[in-house]
Phi, psi and omega in degrees: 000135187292164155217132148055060192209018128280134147331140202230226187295045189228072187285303191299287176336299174308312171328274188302333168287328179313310181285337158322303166304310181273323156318318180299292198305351182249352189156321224251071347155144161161172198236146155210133201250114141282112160234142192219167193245146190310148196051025180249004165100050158292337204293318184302334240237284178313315191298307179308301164346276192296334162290311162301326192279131174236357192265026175177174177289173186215132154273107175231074169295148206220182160357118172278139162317136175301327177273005179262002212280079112003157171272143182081325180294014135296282152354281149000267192291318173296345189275345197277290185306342176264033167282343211265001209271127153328167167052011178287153176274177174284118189304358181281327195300312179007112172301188192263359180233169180223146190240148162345308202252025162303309169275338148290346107357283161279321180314296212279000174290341198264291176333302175069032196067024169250153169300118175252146162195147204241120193219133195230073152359146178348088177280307213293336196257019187269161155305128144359277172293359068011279163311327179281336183298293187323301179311315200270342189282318202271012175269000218216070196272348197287316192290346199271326184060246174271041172254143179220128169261113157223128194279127151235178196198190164255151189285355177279355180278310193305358173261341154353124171308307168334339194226352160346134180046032176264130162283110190279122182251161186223118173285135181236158107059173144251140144315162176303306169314322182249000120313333183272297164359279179335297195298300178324280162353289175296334209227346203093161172266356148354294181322145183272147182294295207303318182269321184306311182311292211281336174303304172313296181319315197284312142354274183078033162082032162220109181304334146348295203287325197270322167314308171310259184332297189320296180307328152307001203232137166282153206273352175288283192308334149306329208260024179062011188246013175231133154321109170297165198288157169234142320319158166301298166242125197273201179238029125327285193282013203249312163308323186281352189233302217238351219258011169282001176257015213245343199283022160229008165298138155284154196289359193255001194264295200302309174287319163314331189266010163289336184284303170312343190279303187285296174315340163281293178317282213263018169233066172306161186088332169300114188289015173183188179267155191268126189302331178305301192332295182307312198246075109247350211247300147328309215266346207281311196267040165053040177220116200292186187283311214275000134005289186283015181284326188308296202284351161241000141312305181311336183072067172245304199223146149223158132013029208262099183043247213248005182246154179223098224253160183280209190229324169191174202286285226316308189277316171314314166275356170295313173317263212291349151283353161284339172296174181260138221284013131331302175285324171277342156318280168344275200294335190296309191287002159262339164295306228292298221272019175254342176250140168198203196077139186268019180263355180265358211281303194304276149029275186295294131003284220293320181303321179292350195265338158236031162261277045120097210284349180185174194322145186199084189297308201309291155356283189284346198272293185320316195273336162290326156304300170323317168277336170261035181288145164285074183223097201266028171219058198236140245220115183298339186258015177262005174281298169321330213279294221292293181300350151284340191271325160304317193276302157338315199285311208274192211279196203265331193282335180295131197276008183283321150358287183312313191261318182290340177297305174331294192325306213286327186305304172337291157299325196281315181283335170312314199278333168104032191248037195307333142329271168309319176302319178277356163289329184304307174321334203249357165279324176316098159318089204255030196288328223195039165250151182288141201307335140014256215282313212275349200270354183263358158275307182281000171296278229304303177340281143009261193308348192277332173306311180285333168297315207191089177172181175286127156341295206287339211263322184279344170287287251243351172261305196283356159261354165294305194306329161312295176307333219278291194318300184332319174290348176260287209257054181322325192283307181273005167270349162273340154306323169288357204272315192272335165275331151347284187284003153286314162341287189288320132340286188297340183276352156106042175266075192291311176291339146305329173265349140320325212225299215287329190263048161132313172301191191263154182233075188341302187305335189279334195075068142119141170208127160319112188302175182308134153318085203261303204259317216260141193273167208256139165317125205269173155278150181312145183298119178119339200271350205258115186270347138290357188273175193343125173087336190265352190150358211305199153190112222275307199291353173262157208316323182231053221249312181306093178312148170329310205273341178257011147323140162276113177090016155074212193265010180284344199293311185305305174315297170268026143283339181267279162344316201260351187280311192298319183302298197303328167291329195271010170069040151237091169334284177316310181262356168253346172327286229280286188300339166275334171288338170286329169303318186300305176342314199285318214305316213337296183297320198323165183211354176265117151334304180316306207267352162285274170347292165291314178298338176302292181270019153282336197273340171320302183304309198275337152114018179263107176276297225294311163324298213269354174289321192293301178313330186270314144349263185315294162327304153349282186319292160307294189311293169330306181332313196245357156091045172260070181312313186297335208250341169299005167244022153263280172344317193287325183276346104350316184268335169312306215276322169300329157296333190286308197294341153285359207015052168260102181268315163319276187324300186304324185284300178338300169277349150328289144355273169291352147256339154310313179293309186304311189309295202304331195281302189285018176055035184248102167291333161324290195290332191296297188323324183262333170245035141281324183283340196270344155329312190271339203261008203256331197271342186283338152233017145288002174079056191237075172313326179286319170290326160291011173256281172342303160308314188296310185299342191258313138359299176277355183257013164245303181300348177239346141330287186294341203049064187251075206269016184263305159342285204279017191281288154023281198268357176312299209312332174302305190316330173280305178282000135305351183271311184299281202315324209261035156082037214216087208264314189316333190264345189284321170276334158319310215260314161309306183328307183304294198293353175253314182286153193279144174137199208260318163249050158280171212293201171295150201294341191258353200258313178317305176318326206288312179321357161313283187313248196015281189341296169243035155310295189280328177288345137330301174296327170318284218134033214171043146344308228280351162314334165257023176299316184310310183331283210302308186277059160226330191272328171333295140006277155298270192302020152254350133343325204030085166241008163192129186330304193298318183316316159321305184302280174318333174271344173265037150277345183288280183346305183274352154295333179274322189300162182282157168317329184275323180256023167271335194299305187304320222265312192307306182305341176278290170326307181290337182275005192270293182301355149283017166224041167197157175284144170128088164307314204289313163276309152329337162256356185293281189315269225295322196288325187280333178284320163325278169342294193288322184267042170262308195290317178298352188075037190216080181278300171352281186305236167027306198272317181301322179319313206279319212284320158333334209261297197307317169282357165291327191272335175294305181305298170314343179075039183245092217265339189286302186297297229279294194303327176323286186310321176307301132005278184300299171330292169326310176310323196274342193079048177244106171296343192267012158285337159113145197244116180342112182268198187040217191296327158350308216285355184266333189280135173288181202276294165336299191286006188258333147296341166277320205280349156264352175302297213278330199247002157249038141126333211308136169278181198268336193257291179316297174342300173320299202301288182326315206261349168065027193249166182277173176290331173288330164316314179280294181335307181313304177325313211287295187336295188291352178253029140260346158288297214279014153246003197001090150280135151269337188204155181331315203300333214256349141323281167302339176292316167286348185249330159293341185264346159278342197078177213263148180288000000 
């Protein structure tokens, strides 16, 4: 194994040692403190300094022993570190006093008017009279002149009066991304994803900690072919990173934060431990509040009103995995017996279960009931905790083992645990389970699958699961059906989501439609992994029998019917059942059945409906700690927005589900709002963010076969080529995704990139490529599925259209958009209109279109079109289109639109095209705006038109 010898995700930080650097080299002398929480690399960090500074000499040094720490050793040691410096004094010399300014003194005396720069390891751990000097030094940058101090510390130090008013960097966590680097590095790019994954996961973004793991692992176990250790991390590797502040606490200091520890681990989502809790659960065991004075001086926990929080989750777990699991016994049966009350029961349950030393079914029975309490705002992963913790209790031969463990996988992906969930799954014993039991492990696959795996593997798991239930489980084998054909969606399988809601299913030989009526089989008694006592849980998303449903099982029944119609491209008959799906959401209070109704009201073209519903939806699922399922809401309420054409919004909540998808670990959802990302920035005019979004979309989405995605994001890349004036690249990029054949785009997405599409083969020159588009889109959009559509198709119309019949076909269009939302197209059609009565010799007509169009587009953040509408303005003589400034300023509006075509590469023909003028035409221009700017060649052009800026 390699080790180590890049910086991984630490940019700003290299930054500021850069600038740091570049002060010294002109004169200028100054400090700057790292502070970081152990193992996240500060040490590294200093080191990468001293390697890199070449313009002087560099002094470097780290920590004095505690037990050499003398008053001046530090000091000491730093003069020890000058040996190599010319002219440096000797550390013997060192006085037996130091006066304030004594070291700022000898730095600069070591400098000698060279750049010096001085780097100091955990400066917080020097003597006393050592730390003040250094403070006093590094407080002074005027006096230091080319001397540069650069400091680290522990972050609980950095604030020390010694180090006060120091500019300061605080190192947080590495990213996901640069934790993954790091790992490539340690380990290879070899690693089987699965342990890379788990590795990362264990980690938590601390390169100590991921150095450490990596290194434990044999390479048949990098490689997936061997089992990891359990824990991953133990608390060896745990100790070995975070665990030096915790080994000199007194032991009655050490057990209370054990009591925080285990108290904290069974109420997730909390943001500490509850302080009451902790020091009654102490006082039971004879130990007072003032315990905790230790650990926050030491900077392991501190004190925060009712809470008693770790400094970071590591040092927690180090807490509770350096014990002995006797003392973790301990402290759970002084929680369980510090609590009480029945708003208290699961909780208390859950401490005695884990106090409680070898199999106990009565136990494990109580605490699985307890955990199947009707309470939906009972915390899904303290549901997880307390049933893998039942399933540990029960005996090894009860086939209920099996199923509650499923059950806790369950909770665990709903908390946004996809780890845990797949660790539980793969803890499950499925040797002797019942077909139950085996078809709710593979639901949860499935679902874990749709987060974050490839579409077919999650279709194909979720229709097993299907098979597996039915004859038992009706409600939840119609549940695997609808995630199947949500499966089969994203994946662009329109006859795959046909066969999960009822056809025969090739891979299977035959599938049963859903069950609706005949009541269903039971399982052998123990084997049904929700009943009673066993896990249920009533608040989760597919949990809920039919019949306790707001609208009973009709809701499920005509989500499916209407779903079905709709795929098989009968309008008319999936309307009546999604409206009734919608009519019921009114009351609904499940997120999941808020999610379907959101996209039934989507099919049916009620954006407003379906904003409102996700909306609602949104609220509960955040409410009740439904992780997995709020980076789907968020992206369903994006899309929805979009189809409104509120793009500020729609980016907004983008946003905000992207941080959410990484935090629940569904890169599947990140991949769908990185494309609605691209399409919200293709019409602000962000060419970088939309190359950006699309690439990262797409490096999820052609993996996963995620064809709902990469549709997305084509469409974005073709309309940012349509914003910037590129029509010829803007229909290369459409064509496909619109047009019939093998790679075309998704069965529900494609239509809307219709208008783009022909939009840019117009502008191309190549109308007659989009004739087929516009009457397929006719089509559609007499369906009314989307509000926008009349309007658009008759602007396709009028782009195709003879001269005679386009004036109407515009006026049919504008008046189609006073009855739908949506700026971004409403100035599209006026800007296109312009454009055509500017060409017709009607500027009059033409300057009211544009100007309209140019204040819409200013209102959309949509800066390429607002240049478009100027552009155009000009063309018409209108100055309050804005007048070219500088050397620019001589050139007519025509010749000023060619020399940007041409200085963005556009040849003399693509120029016609844009422009609708003949090559002769462009030429002629071209000639004269090179007398009048003389210039000789294109290069000497764009150069200059880069140096005027944008019209």
């Amino acid at each position: 194994m390699s080790v180590p010898h890049r910086l991984y995700g630490r940019r700003s930080e290299l930054e500021a040692v850069a600038a740091l650097s570049d002060r010294l080299r002109s004169g200028h002398g100054g400090a700057l403190l790292f502070a970081a929480e152990p193992g996240l690399g500060r040490t590294a960090l200093l080191r990468r300094a001293a390697l890199g500074f070449t313009a002087g000499p560099v002094l470097h040094t780290g920590a004095v022993p505690a037990e050499s720490a003398l008053p001046y050793s530090g000091v000491h040691a730093l003069l020890c570190a000058a040996g190599d410096v010319p002219g440096a004094p000797s550390a013997g010399i060192l006085p037996a006093g130091l006066e304030p300014g004594g070291l700022l003194e000898l730095l600069s005396g070591l400098a000698a008017g060279r750049p010096l720069l001085v780097c100091v390891d955990d400066a917080h751990l020097w003597d006393a009279p050592s730390r003040a000097a250094l403070g006093f030094a590094a407080r002074r940058p005027d006096a230091l002149r080319s001397v540069g101090l650069l400091l680290s510390a522990a972050a609980h130090r950095a604030q020390d009066p010694d180090f006060a008013g120091l500019p300061a960097v605080r190192l947080g966590p590495l990213t996901e991304r640069a934790a993954g680097d790091l790992l490539d590095e340690l380990a290879g790019e070899g690693t089987d994803p699965a342990v890379r994954e788990a590795l990362l996961h264990e980690a938590e973004g601390n390169p100590a900690l991921l150095k450490v793991l990596a290194g434990r692992l044999s390479p048949a176990q990098l490689s997936g072919h061997a089992p990891l250790p359990r824990p991953l991390a133990d608390a060896d590797a745990l100790s070995r990173t975070v665990g030096g502040r915790l080994a000199a606490l007194p032991p009655d200091t050490a057990f209370v934060l054990l009591l925080a520890a285990a108290a904290e681990e069974q109420a997730p989502g909390a943001a500490g431990a509850d302080a009451n809790l902790v020091l009654r659960a102490a006082r039971s065991a004879g130990i007072g509040p003032a315990a905790l004075d230790a650990p926050e001086a030491a900077g392991v926990a501190r004190c925060d009103g009712d809470l008693i929080r770790f400094v970071n989750p590591l040092l927690r777990r180090a807490v509770h995995a350096g014990a002995s699991a006797a003392r973790r016994r301990a402290a759970h049966r002084l929680l369980a017996g510090a609590l009480g009350g029945d708003g208290h029961r699961l909780p208390r349950l859950l401490h005695h279960a884990l106090a409680a030393d070898g199999p106990d079914p009565r136990l494990a029975g109580d605490l699985a009931a307890a955990a199947a309490a009707p309470d939906p705002w009972v915390p899904a992963l303290q549901r997880s905790l307390a049933l893998a913790r039942a399933a540990e209790l029960t005996t090894a031969d009860d086939s209920a083992r099996t199923a509650r463990t499923t059950a806790a996988a369950e909770h665990a992906r709903l908390a946004g645990c996809p780890h845990r969930a797949r660790e539980l799954l793969a803890a499950a014993p499925e040797g002797a389970a019942h077909d139950a039991v085996r078809g709710r492990a593979e639901l949860v696959r499935g679902a874990l699958a749709m987060g974050d795996g490839p579409a077919g593997d999650a279709y194909g798991a979720l229709l097993v699961a299907a098979g597996l239930l039915s004859p038992y489980d009706p409600h939840h084998a119609l549940a695997a059906r609808l995630g199947a054909m949500e499966a089969a969606w994203v994946a662009g399988d329109a006859a795959a989501c046909v066969a999960a809601l009822g056809g025969a299913d090739p891979a299977l030989g035959g599938a049963d439609p859903v069950p609706a009526g005949p009541a269903p089989r039971t399982a052998p008694a123990g084997t049904a992994p929700y009943a009673a006592g066993q896990g249920a849980c009533p608040h989760a998303p597919t949990a809920r029998p039919p019949s306790a449903a707001p609208g009973g099982s009709g809701t499920y029944d005509d989500y499916r019917a209407g779903m079905l119609a709709a795929l098989q491209a009968r309008p008319e008959q999936a309307r009546g059942p999604l409206r009734r799906v919608l009519e019921r959401a009114v009351h609904d209070d499940d997120p999941q059945r808020l999610l379907r109704a959101g996209a039934a009201a989507l099919v049916v073209g009620d954006i407003t409906a379906a904003c409102r519903l996700h909306t609602r939806g949104l609220a509960v699922g955040r409410a009740r700690g439904l992780v997995a399922l709020v980076p789907r809401l968020l992206e369903h309420l994006a899309y929805a927005e979009l189809r409104a054409g509120r793009h500020a919004r729609a980016g907004a909540h983008a946003r905000e589900g992207l941080r959410a998808a990484h935090r629940a670990g569904q890169r599947n959802a990140a991949a769908h709002q990185h494309a609605i990302l691209a399409l919200v920035a293709s019409v602000e005019s962000d060419a970088g963010a939309v190359a950006g979004h699309v690439a990262a979309a797409l490096a999820i989405a052609g993996p996963h076969g995620l064809a709902q995605a990469a549709t997305l994001a084509e469409w974005a890349s073709g309309r940012a080529d349509l914003g910037r004036g590129r029509p010829v690249e803007a229909a290369a990029r459409l064509g496909p995704l619109v047009r019939a054949g093998p790679r075309r785009g998704h069965f529900a997405v494609r239509m809307l990139a219709v208008p783009c599409f022909v939009e840019a083969a117009a502008l191309a020159g190549h109308p007659d490529d989009a004739r087929g588009a516009v009457e397929e889109f006719a089509a559609w959009a007499a369906h009314g599925g989307d509000p926008q559509a009349p309007a658009l198709l008759a602007r396709c119309r009028a782009l195709l259209a003879d001269p005679g019949e386009a004036d109407a076909l515009y006026a049919r269009a504008l008046a189609g958009h006073e009855l739908a939302d949506g700026d971004f197209e409403w100035a599209r059609t006026r800007l296109l209109y312009g454009k055509w009565l500017r060409r017709r010799r009607r500027p009059g007509e033409a300057r009211v279109r544009l100007r309209d169009a140019l204040v819409a587009f200013e209102r959309s953040g949509a800066r390429t079109w607002v240049d478009q509408a100027r552009a155009e303005l000009r063309a018409t003589g209108d100055v309050a289109g804005g007048e070219p400034v500088g050397a620019l300023s001589c050139l007519t509006p025509q010749q000023l639109r060619i020399a940007h075509c041409v200085a963005e590469g556009a040849t003399n023909r693509e120029v016609a095209r844009r422009l609708s003028v003949s090559p002769r035409t462009v030429d002629h221009h071209l000639r004269n705006v090179f007398a009048q700017l003389g210039v000789r060649s294109r290069v000497e052009l764009c150069r200059l038109v880069d140096r005027a800026g944008a019209p």
